[in-house]
C-alpha positions as CSV (number, residue, x, y, z in Angstrom):
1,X,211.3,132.6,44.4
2,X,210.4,129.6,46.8
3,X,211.8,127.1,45.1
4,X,211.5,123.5,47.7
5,X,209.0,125.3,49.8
6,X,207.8,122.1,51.1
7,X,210.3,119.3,51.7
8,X,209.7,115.3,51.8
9,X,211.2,115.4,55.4
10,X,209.0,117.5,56.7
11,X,209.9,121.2,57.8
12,X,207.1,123.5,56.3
13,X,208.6,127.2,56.5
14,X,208.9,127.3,60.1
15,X,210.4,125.7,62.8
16,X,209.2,128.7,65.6
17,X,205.9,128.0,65.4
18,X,202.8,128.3,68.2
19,X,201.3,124.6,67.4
20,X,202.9,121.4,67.1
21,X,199.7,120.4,65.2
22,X,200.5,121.6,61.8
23,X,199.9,120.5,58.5
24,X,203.9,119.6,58.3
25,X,203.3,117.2,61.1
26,X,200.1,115.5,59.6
27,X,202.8,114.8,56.1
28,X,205.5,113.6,58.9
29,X,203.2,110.8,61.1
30,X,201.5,110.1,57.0
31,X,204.7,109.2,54.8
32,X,205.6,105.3,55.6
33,X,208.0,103.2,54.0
34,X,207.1,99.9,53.0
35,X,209.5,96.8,53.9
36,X,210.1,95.3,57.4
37,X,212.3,92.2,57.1
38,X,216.2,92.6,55.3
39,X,214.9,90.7,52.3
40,X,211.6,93.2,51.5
41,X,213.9,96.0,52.0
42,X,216.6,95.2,49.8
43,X,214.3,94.5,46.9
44,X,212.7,98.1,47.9
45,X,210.1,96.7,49.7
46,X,208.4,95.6,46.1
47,X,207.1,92.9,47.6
48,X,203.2,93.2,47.4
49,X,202.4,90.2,45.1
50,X,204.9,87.8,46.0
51,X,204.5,87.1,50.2
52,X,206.1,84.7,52.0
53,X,207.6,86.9,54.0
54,X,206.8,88.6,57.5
55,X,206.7,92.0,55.5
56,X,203.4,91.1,53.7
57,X,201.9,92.0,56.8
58,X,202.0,95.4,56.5
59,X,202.1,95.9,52.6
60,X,199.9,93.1,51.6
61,X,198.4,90.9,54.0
62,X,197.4,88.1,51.5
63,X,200.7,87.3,51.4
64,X,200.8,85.3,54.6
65,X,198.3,82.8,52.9
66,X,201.7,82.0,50.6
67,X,203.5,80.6,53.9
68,X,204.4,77.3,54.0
69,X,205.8,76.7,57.5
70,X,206.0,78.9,60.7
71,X,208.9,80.7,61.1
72,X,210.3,83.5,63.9
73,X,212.8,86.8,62.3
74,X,214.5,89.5,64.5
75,X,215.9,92.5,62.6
76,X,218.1,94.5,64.1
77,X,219.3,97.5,62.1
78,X,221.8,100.7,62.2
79,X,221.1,104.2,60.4
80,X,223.9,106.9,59.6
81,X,222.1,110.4,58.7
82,X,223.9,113.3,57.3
83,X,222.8,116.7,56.3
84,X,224.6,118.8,54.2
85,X,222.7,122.9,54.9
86,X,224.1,125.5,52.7
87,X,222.9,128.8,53.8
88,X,224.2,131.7,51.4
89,X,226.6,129.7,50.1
90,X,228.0,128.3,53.6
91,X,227.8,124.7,53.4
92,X,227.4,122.6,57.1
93,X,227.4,118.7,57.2
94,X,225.6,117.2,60.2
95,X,225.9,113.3,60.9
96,X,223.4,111.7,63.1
97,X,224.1,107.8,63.3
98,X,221.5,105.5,65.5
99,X,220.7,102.2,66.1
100,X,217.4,101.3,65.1
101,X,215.6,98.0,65.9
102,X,214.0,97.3,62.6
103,X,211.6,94.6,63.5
104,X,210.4,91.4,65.1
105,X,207.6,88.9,64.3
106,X,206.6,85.6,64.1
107,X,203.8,83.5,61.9
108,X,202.4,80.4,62.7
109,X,201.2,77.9,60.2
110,X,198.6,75.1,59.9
111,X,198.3,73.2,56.7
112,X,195.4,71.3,55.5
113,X,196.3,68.1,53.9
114,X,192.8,67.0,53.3
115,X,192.4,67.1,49.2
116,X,188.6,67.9,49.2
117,X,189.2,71.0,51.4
118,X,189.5,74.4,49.4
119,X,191.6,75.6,52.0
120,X,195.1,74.5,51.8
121,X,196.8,76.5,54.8
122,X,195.9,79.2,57.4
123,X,198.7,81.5,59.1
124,X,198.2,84.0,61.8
125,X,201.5,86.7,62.7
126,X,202.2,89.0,65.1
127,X,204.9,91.4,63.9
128,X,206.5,94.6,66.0
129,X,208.1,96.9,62.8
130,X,209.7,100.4,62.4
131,X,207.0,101.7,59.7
132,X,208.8,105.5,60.1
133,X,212.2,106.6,61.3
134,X,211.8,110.4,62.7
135,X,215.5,111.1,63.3
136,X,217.3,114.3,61.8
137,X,219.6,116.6,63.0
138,X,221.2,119.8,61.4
139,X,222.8,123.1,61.8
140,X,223.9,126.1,60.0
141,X,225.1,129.8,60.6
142,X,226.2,132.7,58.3
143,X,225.7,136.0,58.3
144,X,222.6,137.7,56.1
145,X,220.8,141.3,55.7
146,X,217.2,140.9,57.9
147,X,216.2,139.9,61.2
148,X,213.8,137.9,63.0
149,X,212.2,140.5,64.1
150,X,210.8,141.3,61.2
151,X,208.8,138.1,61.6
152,X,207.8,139.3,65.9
153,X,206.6,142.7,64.4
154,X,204.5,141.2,61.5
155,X,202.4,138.5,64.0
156,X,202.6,141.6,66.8
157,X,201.0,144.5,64.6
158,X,196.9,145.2,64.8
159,X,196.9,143.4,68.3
160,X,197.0,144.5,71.6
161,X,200.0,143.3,73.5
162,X,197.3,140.9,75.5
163,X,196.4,139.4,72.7
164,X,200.0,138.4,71.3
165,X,200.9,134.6,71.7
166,X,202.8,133.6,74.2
167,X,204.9,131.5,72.2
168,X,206.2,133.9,69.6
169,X,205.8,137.6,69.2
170,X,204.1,137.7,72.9
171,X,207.5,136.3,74.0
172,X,209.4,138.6,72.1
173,X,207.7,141.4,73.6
174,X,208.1,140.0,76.8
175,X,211.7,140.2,76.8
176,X,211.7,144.4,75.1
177,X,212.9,142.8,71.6
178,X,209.5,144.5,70.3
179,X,207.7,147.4,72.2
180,X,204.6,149.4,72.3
181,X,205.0,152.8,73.3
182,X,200.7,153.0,74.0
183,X,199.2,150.1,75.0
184,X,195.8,152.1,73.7
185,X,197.6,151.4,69.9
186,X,198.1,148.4,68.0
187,X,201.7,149.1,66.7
188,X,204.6,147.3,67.8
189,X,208.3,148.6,67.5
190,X,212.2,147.6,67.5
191,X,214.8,149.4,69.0
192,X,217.1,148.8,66.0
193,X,216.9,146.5,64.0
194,X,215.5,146.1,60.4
195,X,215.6,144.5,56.6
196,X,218.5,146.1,56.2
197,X,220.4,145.3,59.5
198,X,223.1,142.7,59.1
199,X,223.1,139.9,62.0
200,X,224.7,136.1,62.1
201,X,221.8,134.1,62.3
202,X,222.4,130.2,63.7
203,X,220.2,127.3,64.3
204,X,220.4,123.8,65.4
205,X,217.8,121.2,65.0
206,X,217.5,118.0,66.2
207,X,214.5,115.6,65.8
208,X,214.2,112.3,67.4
209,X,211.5,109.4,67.4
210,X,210.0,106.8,65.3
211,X,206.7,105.3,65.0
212,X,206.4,101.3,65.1
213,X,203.4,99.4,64.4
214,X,202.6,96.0,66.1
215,X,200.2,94.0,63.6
216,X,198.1,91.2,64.6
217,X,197.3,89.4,61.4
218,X,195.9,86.2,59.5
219,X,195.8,84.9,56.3
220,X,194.6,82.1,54.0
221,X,195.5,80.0,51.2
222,X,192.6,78.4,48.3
223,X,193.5,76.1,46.3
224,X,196.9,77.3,46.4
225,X,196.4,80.0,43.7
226,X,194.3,83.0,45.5
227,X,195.3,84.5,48.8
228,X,193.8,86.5,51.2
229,X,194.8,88.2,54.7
230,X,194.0,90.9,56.9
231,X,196.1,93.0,59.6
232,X,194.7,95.2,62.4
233,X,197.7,97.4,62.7
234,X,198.4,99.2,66.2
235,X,201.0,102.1,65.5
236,X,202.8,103.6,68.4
237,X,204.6,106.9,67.7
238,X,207.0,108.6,69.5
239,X,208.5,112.3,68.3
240,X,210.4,114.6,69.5
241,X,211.6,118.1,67.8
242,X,214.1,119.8,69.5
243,X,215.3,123.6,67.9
244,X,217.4,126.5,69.1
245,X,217.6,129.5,66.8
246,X,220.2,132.8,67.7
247,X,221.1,135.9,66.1
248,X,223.9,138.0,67.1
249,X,225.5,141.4,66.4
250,X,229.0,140.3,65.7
251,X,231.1,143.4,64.6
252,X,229.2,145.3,67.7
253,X,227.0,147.6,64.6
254,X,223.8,148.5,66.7
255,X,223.6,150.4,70.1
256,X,221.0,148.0,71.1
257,X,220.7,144.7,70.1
258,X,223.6,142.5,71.2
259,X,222.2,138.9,70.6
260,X,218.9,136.6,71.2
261,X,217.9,132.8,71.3
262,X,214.9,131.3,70.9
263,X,214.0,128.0,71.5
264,X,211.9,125.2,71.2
265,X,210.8,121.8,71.9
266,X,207.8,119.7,71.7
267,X,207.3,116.3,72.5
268,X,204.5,113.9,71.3
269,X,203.3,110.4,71.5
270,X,200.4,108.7,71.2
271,X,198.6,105.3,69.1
272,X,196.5,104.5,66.8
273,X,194.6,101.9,64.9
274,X,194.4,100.6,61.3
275,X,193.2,97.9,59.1
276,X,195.1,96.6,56.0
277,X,193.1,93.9,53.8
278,X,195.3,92.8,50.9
279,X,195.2,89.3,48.1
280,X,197.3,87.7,45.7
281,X,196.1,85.8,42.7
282,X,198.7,83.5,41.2
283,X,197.6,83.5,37.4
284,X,199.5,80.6,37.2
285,X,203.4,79.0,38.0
286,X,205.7,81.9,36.9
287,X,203.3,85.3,37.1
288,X,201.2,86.8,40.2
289,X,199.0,90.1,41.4
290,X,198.4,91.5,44.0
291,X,195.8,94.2,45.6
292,X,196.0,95.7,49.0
293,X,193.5,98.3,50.8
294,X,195.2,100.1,53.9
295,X,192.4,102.2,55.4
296,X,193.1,105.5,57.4
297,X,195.2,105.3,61.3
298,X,193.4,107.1,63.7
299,X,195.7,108.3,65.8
300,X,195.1,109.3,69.3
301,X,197.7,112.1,70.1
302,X,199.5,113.7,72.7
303,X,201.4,117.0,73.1
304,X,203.2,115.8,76.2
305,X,204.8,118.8,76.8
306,X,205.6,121.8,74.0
307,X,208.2,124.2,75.8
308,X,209.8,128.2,74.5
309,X,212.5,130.0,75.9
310,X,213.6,132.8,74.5
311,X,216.7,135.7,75.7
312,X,217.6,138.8,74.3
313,X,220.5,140.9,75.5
314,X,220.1,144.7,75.2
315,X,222.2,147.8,76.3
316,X,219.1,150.0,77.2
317,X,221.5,152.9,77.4
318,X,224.9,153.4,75.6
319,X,227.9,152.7,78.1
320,X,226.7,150.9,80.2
321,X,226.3,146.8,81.3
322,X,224.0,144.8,78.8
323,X,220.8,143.7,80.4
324,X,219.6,140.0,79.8
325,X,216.1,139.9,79.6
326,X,214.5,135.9,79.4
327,X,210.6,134.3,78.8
328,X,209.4,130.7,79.8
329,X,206.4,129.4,78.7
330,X,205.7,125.9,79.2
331,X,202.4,124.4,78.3
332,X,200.0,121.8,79.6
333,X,199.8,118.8,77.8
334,X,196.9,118.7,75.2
335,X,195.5,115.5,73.7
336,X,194.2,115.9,70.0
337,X,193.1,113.1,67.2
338,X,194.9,112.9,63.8
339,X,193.5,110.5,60.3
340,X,195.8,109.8,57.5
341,X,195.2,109.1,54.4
342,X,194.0,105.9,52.9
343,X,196.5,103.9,51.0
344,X,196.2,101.4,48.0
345,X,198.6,99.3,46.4
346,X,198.8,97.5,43.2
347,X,201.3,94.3,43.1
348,X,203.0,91.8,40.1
349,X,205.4,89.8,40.7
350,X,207.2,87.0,38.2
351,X,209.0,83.6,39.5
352,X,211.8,83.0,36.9
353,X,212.8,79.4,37.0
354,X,216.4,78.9,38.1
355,X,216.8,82.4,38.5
356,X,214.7,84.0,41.1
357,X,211.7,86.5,40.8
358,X,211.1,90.3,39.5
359,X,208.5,92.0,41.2
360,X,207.0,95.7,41.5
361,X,204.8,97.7,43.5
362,X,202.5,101.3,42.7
363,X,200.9,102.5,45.7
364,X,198.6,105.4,45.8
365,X,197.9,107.9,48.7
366,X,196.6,111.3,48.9
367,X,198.3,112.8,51.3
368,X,195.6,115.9,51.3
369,X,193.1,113.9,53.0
370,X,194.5,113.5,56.7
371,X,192.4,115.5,59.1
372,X,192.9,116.9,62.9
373,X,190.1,117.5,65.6
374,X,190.6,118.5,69.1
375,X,188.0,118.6,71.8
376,X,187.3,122.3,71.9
377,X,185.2,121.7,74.9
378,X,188.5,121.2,76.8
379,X,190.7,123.2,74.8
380,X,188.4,126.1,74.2
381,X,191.8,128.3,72.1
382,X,191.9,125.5,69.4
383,X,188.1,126.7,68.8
384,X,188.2,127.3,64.3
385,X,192.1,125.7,64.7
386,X,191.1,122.2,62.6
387,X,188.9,124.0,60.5
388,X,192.3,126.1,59.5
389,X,194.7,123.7,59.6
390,X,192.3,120.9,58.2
391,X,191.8,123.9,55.1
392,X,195.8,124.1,54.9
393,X,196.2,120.4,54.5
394,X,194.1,120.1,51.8
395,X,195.4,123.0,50.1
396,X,198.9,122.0,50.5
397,X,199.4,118.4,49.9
398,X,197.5,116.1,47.3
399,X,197.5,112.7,45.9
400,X,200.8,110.8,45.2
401,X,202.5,107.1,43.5
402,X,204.9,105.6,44.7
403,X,206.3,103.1,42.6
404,X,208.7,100.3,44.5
405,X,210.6,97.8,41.9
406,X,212.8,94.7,42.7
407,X,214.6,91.3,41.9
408,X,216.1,88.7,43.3
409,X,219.0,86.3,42.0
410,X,219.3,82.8,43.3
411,X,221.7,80.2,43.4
412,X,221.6,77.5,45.4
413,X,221.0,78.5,49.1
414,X,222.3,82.5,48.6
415,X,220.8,85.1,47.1
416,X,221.5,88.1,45.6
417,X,218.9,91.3,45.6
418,X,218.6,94.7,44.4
419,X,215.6,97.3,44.2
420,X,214.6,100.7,43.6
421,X,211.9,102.9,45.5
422,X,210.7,106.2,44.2
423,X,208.1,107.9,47.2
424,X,206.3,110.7,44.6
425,X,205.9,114.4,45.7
426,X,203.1,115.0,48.1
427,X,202.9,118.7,47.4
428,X,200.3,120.3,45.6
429,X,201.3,122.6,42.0
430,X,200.0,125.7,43.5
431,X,203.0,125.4,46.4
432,X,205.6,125.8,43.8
433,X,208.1,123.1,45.1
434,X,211.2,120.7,43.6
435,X,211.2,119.4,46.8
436,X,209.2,116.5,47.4
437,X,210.3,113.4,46.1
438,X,212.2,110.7,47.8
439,X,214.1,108.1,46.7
440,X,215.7,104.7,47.6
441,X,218.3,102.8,46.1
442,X,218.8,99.1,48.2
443,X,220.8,96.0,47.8
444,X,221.3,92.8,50.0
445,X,222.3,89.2,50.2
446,X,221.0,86.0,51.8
447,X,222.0,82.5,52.5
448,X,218.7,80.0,53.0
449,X,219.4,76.7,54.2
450,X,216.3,74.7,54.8
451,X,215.5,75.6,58.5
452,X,217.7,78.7,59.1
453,X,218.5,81.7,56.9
454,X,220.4,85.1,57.5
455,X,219.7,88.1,55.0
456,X,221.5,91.8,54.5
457,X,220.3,94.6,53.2
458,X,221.9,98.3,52.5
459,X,219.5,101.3,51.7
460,X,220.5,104.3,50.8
461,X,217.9,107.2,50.9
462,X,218.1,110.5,49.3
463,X,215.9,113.7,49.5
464,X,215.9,117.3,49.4
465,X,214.5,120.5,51.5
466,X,214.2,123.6,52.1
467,X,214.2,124.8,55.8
468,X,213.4,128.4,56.3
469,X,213.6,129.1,60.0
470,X,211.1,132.2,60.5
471,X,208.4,133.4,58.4
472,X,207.6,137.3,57.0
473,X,205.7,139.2,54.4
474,X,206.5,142.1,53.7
475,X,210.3,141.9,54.0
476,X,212.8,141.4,50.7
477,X,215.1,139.0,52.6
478,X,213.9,135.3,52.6
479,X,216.4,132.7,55.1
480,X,216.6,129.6,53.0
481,X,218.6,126.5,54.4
482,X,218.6,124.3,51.4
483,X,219.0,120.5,52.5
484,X,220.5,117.7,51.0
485,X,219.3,115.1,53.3
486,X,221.3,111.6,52.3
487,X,220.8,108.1,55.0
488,X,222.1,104.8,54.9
489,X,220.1,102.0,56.8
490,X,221.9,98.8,57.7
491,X,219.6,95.8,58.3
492,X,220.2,92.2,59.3
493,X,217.0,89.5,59.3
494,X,218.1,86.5,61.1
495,X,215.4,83.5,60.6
496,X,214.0,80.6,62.1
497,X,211.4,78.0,60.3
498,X,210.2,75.2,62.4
């Protein structure tokens, strides 16, 4: 019945949730698109065997050994989101356009004339590059049989109302949406409200942030056939997730319940470090491979702040004035780790004379490998939490290919490019998803006099999702939100050799 259970951008069954360590946000800071500069993205960022470009330094590194000169870029960029959310057959569009700076960097060069020395040229970079844009925003609203509820009761029953969180049902029962008529008793009620009430249900989401990773990097040519380079990459990430969910009894139905909101926001940052070791092999003139070892980023992370408010207006007795009842939990910042997966890519590339090059990329991660750990010494309620979440990544998520393919036309100093980028589904068979594959579609053009050049790229990205705002068991009525998520990235690379 869960058909797109999982989605490729990220929202695992829930958006009300007690943690903002989950294993939807290990996928979210793990899935990275590969391409920096205009010119790697418009060939889909297949550019792993062919370098020469400020990109190699975070796909393959041996590809700054192919440099030839130093040379500065600045990329600018502009993204226009939309999400189209049909809820029971209500269809929303959401646009969310930002500008994005896409990247900056610069490689310097020294070449080594001397015939008897191996080592024809050394190049060292520093590059600043979007490596994952976080941005999304959508909405819905319809009407449907169920309730949240149904969700506060099922976390609530066989606990005490001390021991309910006090970011979900403990909030809920803060504000009389559930009850316990005996505190000595485990059972929780609703005034009235159940599977079969009919309520308009709404939600807005909004997510915001990015991460960026400055890489410090070097690389070498020998004998102008085999190249090799390194990159100690410093991520930075920046995230914030921003929901507000209401329900509402419209044609005034139950005695009750009038309406309730519950929101949420977190907010985290934090850095982390990485090392990518990468080489090309040029087998001879026209044909080239490539191999490239990205290890795991440790992240160090921060919950800044991760914030609930939730209102419920009831009419406690029939005829008279509606009371509005309201909880406010903030929490204190907590500090956590987070490793990703390891990454390896596979490269070939072919220089057509008088024409321009074809070149392709497969890259393999398993994304079931990225692991939490918090200091339970400080945080003594996360004590068994990685072990749990940990368990859930592993059981959720599994290995994955992406395969990145592109080409570029020359003819005389402009160029012509166009590439293909298909990001395989990171979900695991058991979680009976559709829903995990995205997919990229670029082109771009380019005019390269000798010193100066100026390259375009569009890329158009497509995926799809399933959002289900609020999760239960044992009730019939399951909220889906299915998402067709569509962007369109604008980039301009402006260059400099010297």
């Amino acid at each position: 019945m869960l058909k797109y259970l999982f989605s490729i951008n990220l929202i695992l069954l829930i958006s009300l949730s007690c943690f903002a360590q989950t294993d939807v946000d290990a996928l979210r800071y793990s899935q990275w698109t590969s391409g920096a500069t205009a010119r790697s993205l418009a060939v889909g960022g297949a550019f792993g065997a062919l370098g020469g470009d400020l990109s190699s330094a975070n796909i393959n590194p041996g590809g700054l050994g192919v440099f030839r000169a130093s040379e500065m870029v600045l990329t600018p960029g502009y993204n226009m989101g939309n999400v189209s959310s049909n809820f029971s057959n209500d269809i929303t569009n959401t646009d969310k356009n930002r500008f994005r700076f896409a990247g900056v960097g610069a490689a310097f060069v020294t070449l080594n004339d001397d015939y008897d020395n191996d080592w024809k040229a050394t190049t060292f970079a520093v590059t600043y590059n979007q490596v994952a844009n976080l941005d999304k925003e959508f909405r819905y609203e319809n009407t449907t049989y169920g309730s949240i509820v149904e969700s506060f009761l099922e976390q609530a029953n066989g606990f005490f109302p001390q021991q309910l969180s006090n970011y979900y049902e403990g909030a809920a029962y803060d504000v009389d949406l559930i009850y316990n008529s005996d505190e000595n008793y485990p059972d929780f009620y609703t005034a009235d409200l159940d599977q079969n009430s009919a309520i308009m249900k709404a939600e807005t989401f909004e997510s915001k942030g990015s991460i960026y990773e400055m890489g410090l990097s070097a690389g070498a040519n020998y004998r102008d056939n085999f190249y090799i380079g390194a990159t100690l990459g410093l991520p930075f990430l920046n995230y914030t997730q921003i929901t507000v969910y209401r329900e509402e009894d419209i044609g005034d139905q139950y005695d009750f319940f009038n309406n309730m909101s519950y929101a949420e926001e977190f907010v985290t940052t934090g850095i982390g470090i990485n090392l990518k070791l990468g080489a090309i092999y040029k087998i001879n003139r026209q044909y080239r491979v490539g191999l490239a070892v990205h290890t795991p980023t440790a992240f160090s992370l921060t919950d800044t702040s991760f914030d609930v408010e939730m209102d419920y207006s009831i009419t406690y007795n029939v005829g008279e004035e509606p009371s509005s009842n309201q909880s406010i939990i903030n929490s204190e910042p907590v500090d956590y780790t987070l490793s990703t997966p390891w990454r390896v890519i596979a490269s070939g590339g072919a220089i057509v004379p008088r024409f321009g090059f074809v070149s392709a990329d497969i890259e393999w991660v398993n994304y079931g490998k990225s692991r939490y750990a918090f200091d339970t010494d400080l945080y003594s309620f996360y004590e068994g939490y990685a072990e749990i979440v940990n368990a859930d990544i592993s059981a959720n998520y599994r290995s994955a290919i992406n395969a990145r393919l592109g080409a570029e036309y020359r003819y005389k100093i402009f160029r012509a490019r166009a590439g293909y980028a298909y990001y395989g589904d990171p979900f695991d068979a058991s979680a009976d998803t559709e829903g995990g594959v995205q997919q990229n579609l670029s082109v771009g053009l380019g005019i390269r006099p000798k010193s100066v050049y100026l390259d375009m790229a569009l890329v158009q990205n497509v995926s799809k999702e399933l959002y289900v705002p609020y999760r239960t068991t044992g009730s019939p009525n399951v909220q889906e939100i299915n998402n067709d998520i569509s962007n369109t990235r604008i980039v301009v690379t402006a260059g400099f050799k010297f």
